[in-house]
BASE-533682 format. One record per atom (N, C-alpha, C, O, CB): residue in three letters; x, y, z. Coordinates in pm, whole numbers, plus 50000, padded with zeros to 5 digits. Glycine has a CB too. Layout:
ALAXYZ
...
This chain:
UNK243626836807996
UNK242866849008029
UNK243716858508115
UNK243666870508088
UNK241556845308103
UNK244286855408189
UNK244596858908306
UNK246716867508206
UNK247066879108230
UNK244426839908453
UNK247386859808131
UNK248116865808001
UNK247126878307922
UNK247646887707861
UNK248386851507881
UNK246306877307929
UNK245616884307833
UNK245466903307946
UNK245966914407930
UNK243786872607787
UNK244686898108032
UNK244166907608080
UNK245836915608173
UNK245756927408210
UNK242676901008173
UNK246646910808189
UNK248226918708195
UNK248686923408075
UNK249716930108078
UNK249446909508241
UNK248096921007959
UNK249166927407835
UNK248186937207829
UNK248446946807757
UNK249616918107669
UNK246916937207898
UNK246096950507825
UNK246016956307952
UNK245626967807930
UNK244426948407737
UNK246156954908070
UNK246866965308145
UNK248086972908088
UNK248006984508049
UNK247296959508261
UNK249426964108083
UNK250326970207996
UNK250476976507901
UNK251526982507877
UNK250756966107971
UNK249236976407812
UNK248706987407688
UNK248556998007749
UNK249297007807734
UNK247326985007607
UNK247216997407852
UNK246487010607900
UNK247727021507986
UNK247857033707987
UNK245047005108022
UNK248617008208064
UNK249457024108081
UNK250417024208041
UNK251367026508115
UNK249787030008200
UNK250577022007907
UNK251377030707863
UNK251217036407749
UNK252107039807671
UNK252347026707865
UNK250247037407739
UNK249027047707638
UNK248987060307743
UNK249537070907715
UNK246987039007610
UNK248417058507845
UNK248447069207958
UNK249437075907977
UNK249427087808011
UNK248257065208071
UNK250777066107951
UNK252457073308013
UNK252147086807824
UNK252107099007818
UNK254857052908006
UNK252057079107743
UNK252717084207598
UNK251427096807636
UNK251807106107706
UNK252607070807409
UNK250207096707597
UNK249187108707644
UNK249297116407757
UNK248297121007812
UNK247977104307663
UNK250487118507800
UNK250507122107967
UNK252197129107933
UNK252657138008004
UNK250347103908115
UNK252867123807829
UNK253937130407813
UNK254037142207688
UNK254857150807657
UNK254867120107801
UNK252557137207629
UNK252407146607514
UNK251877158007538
UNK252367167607478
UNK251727142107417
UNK250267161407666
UNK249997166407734
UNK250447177407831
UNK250137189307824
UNK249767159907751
UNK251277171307928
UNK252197176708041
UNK252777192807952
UNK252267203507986
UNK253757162508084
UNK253597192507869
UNK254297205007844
UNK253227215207764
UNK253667226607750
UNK255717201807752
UNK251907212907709
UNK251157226107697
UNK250307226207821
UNK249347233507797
UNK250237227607558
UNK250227220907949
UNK249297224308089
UNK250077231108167
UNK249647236508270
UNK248747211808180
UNK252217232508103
UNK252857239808186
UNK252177254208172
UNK252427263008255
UNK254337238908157
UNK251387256108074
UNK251137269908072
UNK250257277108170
UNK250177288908206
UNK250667272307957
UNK249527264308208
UNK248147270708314
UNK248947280308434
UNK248697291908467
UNK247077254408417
UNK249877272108480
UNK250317277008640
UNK251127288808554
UNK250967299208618
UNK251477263608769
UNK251877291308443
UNK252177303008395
UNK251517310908437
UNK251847319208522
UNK252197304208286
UNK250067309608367
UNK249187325208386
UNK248977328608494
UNK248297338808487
UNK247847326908338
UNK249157326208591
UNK248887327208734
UNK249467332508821
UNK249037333608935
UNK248817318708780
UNK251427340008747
UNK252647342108787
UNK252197358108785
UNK251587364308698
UNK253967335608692
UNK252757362508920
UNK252677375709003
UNK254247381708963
UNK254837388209049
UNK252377372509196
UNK254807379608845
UNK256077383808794
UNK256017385108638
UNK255287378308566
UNK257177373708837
UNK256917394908594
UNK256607402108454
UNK256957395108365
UNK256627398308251
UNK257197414508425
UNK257917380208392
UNK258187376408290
UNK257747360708343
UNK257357357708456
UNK259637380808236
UNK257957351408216
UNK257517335008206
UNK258747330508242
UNK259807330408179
UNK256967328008051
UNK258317324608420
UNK259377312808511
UNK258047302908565
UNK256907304608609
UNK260557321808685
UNK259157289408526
UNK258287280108586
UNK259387272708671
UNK260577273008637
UNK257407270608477
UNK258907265808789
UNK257787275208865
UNK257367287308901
UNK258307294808928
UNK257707273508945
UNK256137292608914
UNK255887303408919
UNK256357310209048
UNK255957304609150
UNK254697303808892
UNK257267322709067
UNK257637321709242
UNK256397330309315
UNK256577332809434
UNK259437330809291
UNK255387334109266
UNK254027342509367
UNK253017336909251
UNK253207335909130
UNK254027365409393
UNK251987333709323
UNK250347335809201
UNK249477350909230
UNK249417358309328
UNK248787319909250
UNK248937351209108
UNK248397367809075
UNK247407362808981
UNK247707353508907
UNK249627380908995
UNK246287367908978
UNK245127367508872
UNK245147381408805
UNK244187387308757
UNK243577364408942
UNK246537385708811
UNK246327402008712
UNK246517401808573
UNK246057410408499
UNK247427414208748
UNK247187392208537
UNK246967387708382
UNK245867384708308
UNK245797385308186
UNK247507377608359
UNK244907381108392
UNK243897376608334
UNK242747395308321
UNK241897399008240
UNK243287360708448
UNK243237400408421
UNK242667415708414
UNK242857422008326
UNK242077427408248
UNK242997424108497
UNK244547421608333
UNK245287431808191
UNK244807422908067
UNK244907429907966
UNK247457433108188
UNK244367411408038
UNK243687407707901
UNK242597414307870
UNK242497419507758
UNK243297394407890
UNK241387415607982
UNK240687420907951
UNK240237433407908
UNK239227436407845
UNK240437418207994
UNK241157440207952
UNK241497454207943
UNK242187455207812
UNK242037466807773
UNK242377459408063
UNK242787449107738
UNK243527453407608
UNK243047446407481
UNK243257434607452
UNK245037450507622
UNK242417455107411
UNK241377457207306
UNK241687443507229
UNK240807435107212
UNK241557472407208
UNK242997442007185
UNK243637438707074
UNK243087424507101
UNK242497419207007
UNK245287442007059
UNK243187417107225
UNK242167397507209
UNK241207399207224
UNK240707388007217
UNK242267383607313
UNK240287407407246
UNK238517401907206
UNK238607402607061
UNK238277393406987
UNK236977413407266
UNK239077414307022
UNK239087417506880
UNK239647401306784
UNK238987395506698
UNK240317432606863
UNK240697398406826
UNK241467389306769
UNK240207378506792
UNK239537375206693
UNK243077386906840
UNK240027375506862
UNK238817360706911
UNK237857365806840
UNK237627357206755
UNK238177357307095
UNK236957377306819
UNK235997377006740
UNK236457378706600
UNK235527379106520
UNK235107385906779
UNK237637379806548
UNK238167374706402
UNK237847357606399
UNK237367352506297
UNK240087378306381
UNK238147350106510
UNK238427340206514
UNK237157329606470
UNK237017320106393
UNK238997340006631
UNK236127338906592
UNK235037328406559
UNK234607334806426
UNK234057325806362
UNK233707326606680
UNK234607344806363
UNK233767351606237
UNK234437346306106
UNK234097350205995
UNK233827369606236
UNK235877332606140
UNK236227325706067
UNK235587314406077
UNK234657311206004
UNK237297325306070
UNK236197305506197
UNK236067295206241
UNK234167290406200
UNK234017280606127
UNK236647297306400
UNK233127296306241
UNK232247295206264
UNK231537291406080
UNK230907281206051
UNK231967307006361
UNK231817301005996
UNK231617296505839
UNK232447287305806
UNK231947281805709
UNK231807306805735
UNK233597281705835
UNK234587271505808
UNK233677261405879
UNK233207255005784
UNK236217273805868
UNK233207256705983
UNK232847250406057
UNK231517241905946
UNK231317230205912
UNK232587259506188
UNK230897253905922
UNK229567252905825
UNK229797249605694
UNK228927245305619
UNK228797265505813
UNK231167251805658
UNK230977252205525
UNK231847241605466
UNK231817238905346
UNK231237265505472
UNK232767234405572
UNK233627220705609
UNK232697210205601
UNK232867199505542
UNK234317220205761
UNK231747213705660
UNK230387203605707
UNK229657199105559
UNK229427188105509
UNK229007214005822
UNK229487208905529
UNK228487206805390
UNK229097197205316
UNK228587186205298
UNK228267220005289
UNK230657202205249
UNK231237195105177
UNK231877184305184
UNK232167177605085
UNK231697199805142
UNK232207181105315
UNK232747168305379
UNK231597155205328
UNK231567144805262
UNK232807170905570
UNK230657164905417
UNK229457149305445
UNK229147147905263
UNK228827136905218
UNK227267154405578
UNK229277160205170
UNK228647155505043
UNK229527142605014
UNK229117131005005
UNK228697167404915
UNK231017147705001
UNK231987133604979
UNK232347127205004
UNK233167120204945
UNK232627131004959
UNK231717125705152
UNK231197112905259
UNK230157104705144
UNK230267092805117
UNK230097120005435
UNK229467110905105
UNK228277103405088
UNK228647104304918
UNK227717101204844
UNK226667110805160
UNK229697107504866
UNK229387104804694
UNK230717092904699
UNK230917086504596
UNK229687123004550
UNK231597090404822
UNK232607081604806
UNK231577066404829
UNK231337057704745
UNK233987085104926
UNK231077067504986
UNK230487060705027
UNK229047053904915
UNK229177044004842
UNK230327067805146
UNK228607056804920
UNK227137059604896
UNK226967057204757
UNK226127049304714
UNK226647074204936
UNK228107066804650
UNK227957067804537
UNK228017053104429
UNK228307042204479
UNK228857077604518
UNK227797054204321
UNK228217039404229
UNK229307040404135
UNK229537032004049
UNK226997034004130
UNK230077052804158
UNK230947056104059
UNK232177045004129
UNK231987039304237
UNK231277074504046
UNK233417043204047
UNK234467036604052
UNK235277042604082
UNK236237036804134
UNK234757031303970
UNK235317055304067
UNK235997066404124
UNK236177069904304
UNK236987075504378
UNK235237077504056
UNK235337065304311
UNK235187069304475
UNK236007065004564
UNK236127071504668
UNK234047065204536
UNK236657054804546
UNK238247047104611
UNK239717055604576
UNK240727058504640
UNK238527029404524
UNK239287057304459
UNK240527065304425
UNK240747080404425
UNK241687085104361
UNK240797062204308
UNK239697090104514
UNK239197102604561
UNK239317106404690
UNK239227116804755
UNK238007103504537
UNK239547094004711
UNK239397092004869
UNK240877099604928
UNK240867110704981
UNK239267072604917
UNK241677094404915
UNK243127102104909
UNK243247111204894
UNK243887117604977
UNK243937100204842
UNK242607119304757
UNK242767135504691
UNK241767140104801
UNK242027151704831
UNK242167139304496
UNK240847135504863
UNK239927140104975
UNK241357146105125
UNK241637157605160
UNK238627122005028
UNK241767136105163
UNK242437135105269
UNK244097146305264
UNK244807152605343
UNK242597118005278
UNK244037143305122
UNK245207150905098
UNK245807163205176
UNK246897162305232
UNK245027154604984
UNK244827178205177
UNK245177189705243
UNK245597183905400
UNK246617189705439
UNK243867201005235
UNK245227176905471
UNK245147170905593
UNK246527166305610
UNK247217170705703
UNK244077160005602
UNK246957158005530
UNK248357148305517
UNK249027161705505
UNK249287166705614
UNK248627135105371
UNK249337168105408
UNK250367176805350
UNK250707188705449
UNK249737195905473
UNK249867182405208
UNK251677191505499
UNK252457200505575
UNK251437216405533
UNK251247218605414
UNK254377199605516
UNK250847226505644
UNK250267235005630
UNK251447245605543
UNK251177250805435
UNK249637238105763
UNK252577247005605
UNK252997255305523
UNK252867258005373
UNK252647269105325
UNK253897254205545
UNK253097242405280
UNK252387239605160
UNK252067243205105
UNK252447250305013
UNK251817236005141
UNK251027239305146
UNK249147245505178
UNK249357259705151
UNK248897264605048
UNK248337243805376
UNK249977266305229
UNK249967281705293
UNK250057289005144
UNK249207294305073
UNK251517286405419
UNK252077285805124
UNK252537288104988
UNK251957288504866
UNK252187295704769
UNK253247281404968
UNK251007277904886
UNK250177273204745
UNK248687281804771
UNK248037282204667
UNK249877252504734
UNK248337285504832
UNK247067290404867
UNK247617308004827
UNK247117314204733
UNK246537285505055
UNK248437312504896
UNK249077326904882
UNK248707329004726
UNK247617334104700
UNK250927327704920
UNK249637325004616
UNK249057331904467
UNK247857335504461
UNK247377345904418
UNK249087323704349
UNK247207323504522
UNK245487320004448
UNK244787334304508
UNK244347343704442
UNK244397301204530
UNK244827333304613
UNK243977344904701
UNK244867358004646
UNK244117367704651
UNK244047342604906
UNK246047361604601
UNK246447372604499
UNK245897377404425
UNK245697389504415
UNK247167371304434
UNK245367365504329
UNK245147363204184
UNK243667365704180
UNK243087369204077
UNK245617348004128
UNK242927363304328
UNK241297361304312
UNK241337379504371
UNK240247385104379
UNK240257344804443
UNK242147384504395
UNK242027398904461
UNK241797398204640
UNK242147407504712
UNK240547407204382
UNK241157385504693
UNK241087385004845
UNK241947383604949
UNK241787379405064
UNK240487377504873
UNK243217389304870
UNK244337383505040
UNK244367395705142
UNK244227407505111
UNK246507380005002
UNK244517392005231
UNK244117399905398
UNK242707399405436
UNK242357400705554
UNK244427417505405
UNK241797397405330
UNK240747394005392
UNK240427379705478
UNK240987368805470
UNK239957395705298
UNK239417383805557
UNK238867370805592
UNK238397360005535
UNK238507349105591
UNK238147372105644
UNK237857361305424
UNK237027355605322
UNK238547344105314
UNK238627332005334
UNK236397367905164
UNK239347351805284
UNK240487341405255
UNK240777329305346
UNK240617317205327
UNK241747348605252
UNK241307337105462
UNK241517324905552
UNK240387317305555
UNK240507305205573
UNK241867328205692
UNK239067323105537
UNK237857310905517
UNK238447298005399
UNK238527285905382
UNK236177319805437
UNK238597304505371
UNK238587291105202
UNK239897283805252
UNK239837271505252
UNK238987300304976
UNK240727288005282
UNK242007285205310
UNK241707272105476
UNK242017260205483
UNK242957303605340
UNK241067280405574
UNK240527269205654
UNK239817261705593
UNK240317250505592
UNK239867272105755
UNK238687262305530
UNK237787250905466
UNK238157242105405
UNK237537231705427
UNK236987253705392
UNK239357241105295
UNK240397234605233
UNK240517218705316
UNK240067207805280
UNK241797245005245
UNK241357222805451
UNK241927218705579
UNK240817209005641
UNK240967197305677
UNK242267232105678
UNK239887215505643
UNK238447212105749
UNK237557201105671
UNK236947193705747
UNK237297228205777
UNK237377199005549
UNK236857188305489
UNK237297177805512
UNK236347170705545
UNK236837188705383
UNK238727169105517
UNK238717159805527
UNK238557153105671
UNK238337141205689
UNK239537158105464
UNK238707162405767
UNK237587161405868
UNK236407152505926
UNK236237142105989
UNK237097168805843
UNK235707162905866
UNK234247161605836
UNK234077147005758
UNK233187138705780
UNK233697175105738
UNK234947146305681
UNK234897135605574
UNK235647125905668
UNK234907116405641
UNK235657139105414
UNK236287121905734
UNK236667113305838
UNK235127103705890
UNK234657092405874
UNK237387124205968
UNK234757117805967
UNK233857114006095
UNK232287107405982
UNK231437099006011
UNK233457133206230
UNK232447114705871
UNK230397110605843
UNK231057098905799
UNK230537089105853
UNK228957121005695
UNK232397094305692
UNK232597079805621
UNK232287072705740
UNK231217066705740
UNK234177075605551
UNK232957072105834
UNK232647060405923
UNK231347059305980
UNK230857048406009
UNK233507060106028
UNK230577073606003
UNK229127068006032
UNK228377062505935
UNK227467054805968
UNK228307077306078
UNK228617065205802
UNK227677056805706
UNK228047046505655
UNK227417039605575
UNK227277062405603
UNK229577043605717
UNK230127025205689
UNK229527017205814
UNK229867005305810
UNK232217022205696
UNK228767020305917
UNK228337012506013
UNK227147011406018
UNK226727007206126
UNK228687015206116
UNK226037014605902
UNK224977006605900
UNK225347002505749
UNK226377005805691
UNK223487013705938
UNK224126993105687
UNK224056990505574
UNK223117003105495
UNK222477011205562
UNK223576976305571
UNK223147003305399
UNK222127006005268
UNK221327010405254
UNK220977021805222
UNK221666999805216
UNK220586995305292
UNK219036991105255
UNK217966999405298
UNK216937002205237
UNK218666978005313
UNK218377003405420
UNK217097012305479
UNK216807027605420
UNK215967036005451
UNK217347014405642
UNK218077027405305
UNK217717040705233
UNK217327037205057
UNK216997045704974
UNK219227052205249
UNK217487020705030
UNK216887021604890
UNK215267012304954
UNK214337009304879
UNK218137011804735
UNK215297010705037
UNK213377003505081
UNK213157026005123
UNK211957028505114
UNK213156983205344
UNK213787035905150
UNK213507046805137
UNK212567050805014
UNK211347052705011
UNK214607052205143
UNK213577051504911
UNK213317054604755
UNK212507047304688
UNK211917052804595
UNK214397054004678
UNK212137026204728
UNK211487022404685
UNK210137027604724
UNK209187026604646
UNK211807012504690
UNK210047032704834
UNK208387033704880
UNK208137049804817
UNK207097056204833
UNK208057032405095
UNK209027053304763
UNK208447064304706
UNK209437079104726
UNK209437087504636
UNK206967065104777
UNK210087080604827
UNK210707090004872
UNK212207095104760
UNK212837087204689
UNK210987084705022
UNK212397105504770
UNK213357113304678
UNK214737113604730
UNK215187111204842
UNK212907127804658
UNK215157116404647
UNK216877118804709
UNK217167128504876
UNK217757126404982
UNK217807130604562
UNK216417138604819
UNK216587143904963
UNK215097143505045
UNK214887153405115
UNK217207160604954
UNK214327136005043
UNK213897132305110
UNK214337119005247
UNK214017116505364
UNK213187132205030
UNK215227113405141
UNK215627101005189
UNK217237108205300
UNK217707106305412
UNK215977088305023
UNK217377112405239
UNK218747118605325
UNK218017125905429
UNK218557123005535
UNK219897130105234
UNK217277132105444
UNK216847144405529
UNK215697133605690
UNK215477135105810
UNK215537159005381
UNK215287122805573
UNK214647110205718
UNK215017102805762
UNK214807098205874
UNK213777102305722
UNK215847099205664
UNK216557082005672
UNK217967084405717
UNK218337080305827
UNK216667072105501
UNK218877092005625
UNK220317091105622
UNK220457101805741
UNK220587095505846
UNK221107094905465
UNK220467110705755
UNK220617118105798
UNK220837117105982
UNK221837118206052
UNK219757123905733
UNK219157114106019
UNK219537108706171
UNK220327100406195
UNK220777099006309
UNK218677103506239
UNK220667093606107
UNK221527080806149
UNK222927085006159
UNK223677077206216
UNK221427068206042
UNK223457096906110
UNK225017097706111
UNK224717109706101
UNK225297115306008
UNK226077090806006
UNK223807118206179
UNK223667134706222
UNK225387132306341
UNK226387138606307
UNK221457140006346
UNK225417124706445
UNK226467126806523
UNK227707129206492
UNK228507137006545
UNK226547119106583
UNK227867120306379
UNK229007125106302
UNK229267134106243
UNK230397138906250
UNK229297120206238
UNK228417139006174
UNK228477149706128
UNK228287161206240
UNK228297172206185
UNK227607149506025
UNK228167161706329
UNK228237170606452
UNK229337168606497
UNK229897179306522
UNK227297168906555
UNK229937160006521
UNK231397156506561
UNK232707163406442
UNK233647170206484
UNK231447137706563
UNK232577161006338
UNK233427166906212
UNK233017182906250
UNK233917190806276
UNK232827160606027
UNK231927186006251
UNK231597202306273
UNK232457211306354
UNK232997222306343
UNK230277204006342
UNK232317196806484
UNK233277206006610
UNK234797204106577
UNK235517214006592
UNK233037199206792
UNK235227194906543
UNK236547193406498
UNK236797204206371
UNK237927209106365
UNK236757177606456
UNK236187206506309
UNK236097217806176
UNK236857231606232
UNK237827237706189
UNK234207222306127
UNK236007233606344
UNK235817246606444
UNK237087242206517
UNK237987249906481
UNK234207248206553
UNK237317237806559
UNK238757236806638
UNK239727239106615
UNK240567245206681
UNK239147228606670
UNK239807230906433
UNK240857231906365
UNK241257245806347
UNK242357250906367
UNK240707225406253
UNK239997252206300
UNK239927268606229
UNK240397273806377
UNK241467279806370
UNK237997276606156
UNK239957273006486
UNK240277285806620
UNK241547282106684
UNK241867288306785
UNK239007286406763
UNK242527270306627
UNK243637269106677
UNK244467267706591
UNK245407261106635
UNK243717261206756
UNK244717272906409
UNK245337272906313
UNK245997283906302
UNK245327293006352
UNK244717270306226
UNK247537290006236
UNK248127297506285
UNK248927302206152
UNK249267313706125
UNK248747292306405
UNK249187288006057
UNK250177290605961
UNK249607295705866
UNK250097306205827
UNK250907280705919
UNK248507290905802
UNK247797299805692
UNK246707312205730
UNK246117319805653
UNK246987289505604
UNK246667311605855
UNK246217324305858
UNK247227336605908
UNK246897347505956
UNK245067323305940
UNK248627330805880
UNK249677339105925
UNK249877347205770
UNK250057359205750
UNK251117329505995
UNK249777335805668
UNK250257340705516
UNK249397351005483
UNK249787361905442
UNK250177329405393
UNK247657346505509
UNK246547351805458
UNK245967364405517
UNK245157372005464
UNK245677342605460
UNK246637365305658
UNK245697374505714
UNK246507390005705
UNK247657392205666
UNK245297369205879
UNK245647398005746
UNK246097410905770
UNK246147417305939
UNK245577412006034
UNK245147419205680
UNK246917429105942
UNK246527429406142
UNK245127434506163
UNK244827436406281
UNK247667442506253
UNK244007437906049
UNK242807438406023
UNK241997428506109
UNK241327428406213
UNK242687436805889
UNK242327421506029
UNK241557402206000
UNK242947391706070
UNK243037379606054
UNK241327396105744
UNK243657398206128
UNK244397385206219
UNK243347380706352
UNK242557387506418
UNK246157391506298
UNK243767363706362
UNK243037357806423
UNK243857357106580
UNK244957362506592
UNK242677345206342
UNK243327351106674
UNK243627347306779
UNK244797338906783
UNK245637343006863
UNK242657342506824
UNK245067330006730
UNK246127323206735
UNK247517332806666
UNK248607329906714
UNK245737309306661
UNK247507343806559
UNK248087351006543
UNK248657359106598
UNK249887358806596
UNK247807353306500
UNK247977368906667
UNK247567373806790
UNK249447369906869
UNK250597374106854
UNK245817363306862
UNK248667359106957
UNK249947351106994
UNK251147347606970
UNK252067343307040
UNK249847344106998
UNK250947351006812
UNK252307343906774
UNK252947357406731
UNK253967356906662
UNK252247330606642
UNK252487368006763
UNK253087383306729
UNK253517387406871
UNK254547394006888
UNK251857395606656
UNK252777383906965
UNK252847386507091
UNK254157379607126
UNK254997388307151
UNK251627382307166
UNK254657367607138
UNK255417359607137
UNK256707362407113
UNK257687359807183
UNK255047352507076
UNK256637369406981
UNK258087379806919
UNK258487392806970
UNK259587398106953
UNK257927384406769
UNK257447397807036
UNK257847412207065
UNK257677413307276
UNK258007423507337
UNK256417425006951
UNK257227403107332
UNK256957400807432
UNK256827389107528
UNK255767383607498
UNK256317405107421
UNK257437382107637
UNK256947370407715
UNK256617374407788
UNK257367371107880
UNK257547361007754
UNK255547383107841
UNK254907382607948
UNK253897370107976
UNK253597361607893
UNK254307394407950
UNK253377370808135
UNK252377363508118
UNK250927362408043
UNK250167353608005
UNK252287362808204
UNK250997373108044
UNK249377374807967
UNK249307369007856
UNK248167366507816
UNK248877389107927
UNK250317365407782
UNK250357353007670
UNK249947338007697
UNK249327330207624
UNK251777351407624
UNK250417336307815
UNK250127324107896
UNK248347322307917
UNK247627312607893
UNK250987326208055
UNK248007336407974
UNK246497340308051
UNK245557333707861
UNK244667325607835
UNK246287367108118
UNK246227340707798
UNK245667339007669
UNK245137325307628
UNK244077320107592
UNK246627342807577
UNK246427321907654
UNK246837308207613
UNK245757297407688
UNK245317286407652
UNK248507305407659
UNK245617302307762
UNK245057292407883
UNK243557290207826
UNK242987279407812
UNK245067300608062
UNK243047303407796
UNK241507298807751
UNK241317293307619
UNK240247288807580
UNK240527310407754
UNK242217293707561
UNK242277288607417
UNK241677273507462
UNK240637267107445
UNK244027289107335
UNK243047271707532
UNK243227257607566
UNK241887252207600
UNK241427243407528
UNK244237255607683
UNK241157256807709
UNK239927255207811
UNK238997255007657
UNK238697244007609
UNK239567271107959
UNK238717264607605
UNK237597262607457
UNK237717249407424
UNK236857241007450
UNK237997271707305
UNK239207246607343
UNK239427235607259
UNK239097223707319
UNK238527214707259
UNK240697234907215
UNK239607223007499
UNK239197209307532
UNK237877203507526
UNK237497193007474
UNK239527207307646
UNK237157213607599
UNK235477217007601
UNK235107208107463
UNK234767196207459
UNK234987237407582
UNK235337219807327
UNK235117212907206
UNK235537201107182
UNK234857194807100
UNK235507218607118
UNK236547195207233
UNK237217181307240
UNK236557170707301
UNK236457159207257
UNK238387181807307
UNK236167174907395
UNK235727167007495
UNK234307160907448
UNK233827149507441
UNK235667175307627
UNK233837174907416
UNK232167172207325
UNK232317164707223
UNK231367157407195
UNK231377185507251
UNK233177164207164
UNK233277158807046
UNK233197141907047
UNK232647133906970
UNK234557164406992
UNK234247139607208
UNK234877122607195
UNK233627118707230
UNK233237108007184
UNK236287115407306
UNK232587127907335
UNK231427122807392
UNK229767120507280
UNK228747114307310
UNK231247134107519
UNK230027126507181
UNK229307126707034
UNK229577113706980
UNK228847103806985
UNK229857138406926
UNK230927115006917
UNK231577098906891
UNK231197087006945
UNK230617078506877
UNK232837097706926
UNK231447085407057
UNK231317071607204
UNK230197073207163
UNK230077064407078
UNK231667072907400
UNK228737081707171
UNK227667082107153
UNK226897073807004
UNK226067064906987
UNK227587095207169
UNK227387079006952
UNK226917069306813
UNK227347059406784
UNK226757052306703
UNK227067073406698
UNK228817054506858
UNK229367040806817
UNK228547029406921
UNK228497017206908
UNK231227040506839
UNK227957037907024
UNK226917030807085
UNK225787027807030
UNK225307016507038
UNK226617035607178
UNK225197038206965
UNK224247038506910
UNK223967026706799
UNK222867021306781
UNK224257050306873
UNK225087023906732
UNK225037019706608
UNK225287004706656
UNK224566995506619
UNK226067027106503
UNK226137003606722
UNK226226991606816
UNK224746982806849
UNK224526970806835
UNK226826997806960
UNK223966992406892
UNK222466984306945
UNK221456987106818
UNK220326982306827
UNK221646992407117
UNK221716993206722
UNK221096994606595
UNK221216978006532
UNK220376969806494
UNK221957007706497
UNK222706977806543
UNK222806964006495
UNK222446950506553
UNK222646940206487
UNK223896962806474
C-alpha cells in the first residue's frame, strides 16, 4: 500500500509539473496587459490599466466579439444537434455500421485545421457563401461535432438500455422516449459538448482566417491582424479576456462532467 500510494503521488506531480509547463507561457500574457509601456516586455517595468480603456474605446473588438458569439453561439447549437444524433445512431443504433463511422465521425477533429481550411475554401466558393458568416458557421460546425459526439457517447455508454426499451414497451415513441428517458440521463453531456462546441468556435482562428471577410472577421482574427501590424499591449488586454471567457467555459464544463460521472456512479 504504502509502494502504491508514492507512485501516485509521483503521478500527481508530475501531471501538475507537465499542466503547469503547458499553462505558464499563455498566463505570461495577463501581467502583459497591465504594462504602463507601448510595447510587449516581460517583465512588465510600471502597471497601467490603460489598455484595457483604449480597448474599450476602439470600435473594431466589440465588433469582432459580437462576430464571434453570432458564430460561435449557432455552431454551439447546431454541433449539439448533430453530435448527440450520432451519439445516439452509433451508440444506440442496430446498424453494423456504427463502429466503422465512428472514425469518419472524429475525423475533422484528428485532421490538421489548415486541411480542413483548404478543403472547405472551394466548397463555400462553389456554394456562393465565402466571407460570409454563414460560412465560418458550417466550417465551425464541421469541427464541433465530434465534440459533442465525444461527451453524449460516453454518457450513453454508462447506463444500460433497458430503461429505454421497458420505455417503448409500455407504450412510449421514439421521441417520447428520448425526450423522458434518454435525454435526462445524458442532458450533462450534452451540455458539456455544447460548451466545448462554443469554445472551440470563440477561440478558432485558421478557418475563419480562410473564410472570413474584415466584415465577418471574428475575435480571434482580430488578433491575429493586430499581431502583424502591431505589439502593443492592448493585444495582450484582449487576450486576457478571451482567456478569462474560455476558462469560465472550461471550468463549467469539467464541473458538468465530474457531475454526471457522479451521477451515473450512484445510478449504478
Amino acid at each position: 500500500m504504502g509502494g502504491m500510494r508514492v507512485v501516485r503521488i509521483i503521478l500527481i506531480g508530475f501531471t501538475a509539473l507537465v499542466l503547469l509547463y503547458l499553462i505558464m507561457p499563455t498566463f505570461v500574457i495577463v501581467p502583459l496587459s497591465f504594462s504602463n509601456k507601448s510595447y510587449l516586455s516581460f517583465p512588465p517595468p510600471g502597471w497601467s490599466f490603460k489598455w484595457y480603456t483604449r480597448l474599450s474605446e476602439r470600435i473594431e473588438y466589440p465588433l469582432a466579439l459580437y462576430n464571434s458569439l453570432r458564430v460561435g453561439i449557432p455552431v454551439s447549437i447546431l454541433a449539439t444537434i448533430f453530435g448527440t444524433l450520432a451519439a445516439l445512431g452509433v451508440v444506440r443504433g442496430t446498424s453494423k455500421l456504427g463502429k466503422p463511422l465512428s472514425p469518419l465521425i472524429m475525423a475533422p477533429l484528428m485532421l490538421p485545421q489548415i486541411i480542413l481550411a483548404i478543403g472547405t475554401f472551394p466548397v463555400m466558393a462553389k456554394l456562393g457563401i465565402l466571407g460570409t458568416r454563414m460560412a465560418v458557421i458550417i466550417g465551425h460546425t464541421v469541427i464541433c461535432i465530434p465534440l459533442v459526439f465525444i461527451t453524449v457517447t460516453a454518457s450513453l455508454r454508462m447506463y444500460r438500455p433497458t430503461i429505454e426499451i421497458a420505455a417503448m414497451t409500455l407504450g412510449a415513441n421514439w421521441w417520447q422516449t428520448f425526450w423522458y428517458v434518454t435525454f435526462p440521463v445524458i442532458r450533462l453531456g450534452v451540455f458539456v459538448g455544447a460548451i466545448l462546441s462554443f469554445t472551440f468556435s470563440f477561440d478558432e482562428l485558421i478557418i475563419a482566417l480562410f473564410l472570413s471577410l474584415p466584415t465577418t472577421r471574428t475575435l480571434p482574427l482580430l488578433l491575429w491582424e493586430e499581431l502583424r501590424y502591431s505589439m502593443t499591449p492592448i493585444i495582450a488586454a484582449a487576450t486576457t479576456l478571451v482567456l478569462c471567457l474560455s476558462a469560465v467555459l472550461l471550468l463549467t464544463a469539467g464541473i458538468l462532467q465530474r457531475k454526471a460521472s457522479k451521477t451515473m456512479g450512484k445510478s449504478q
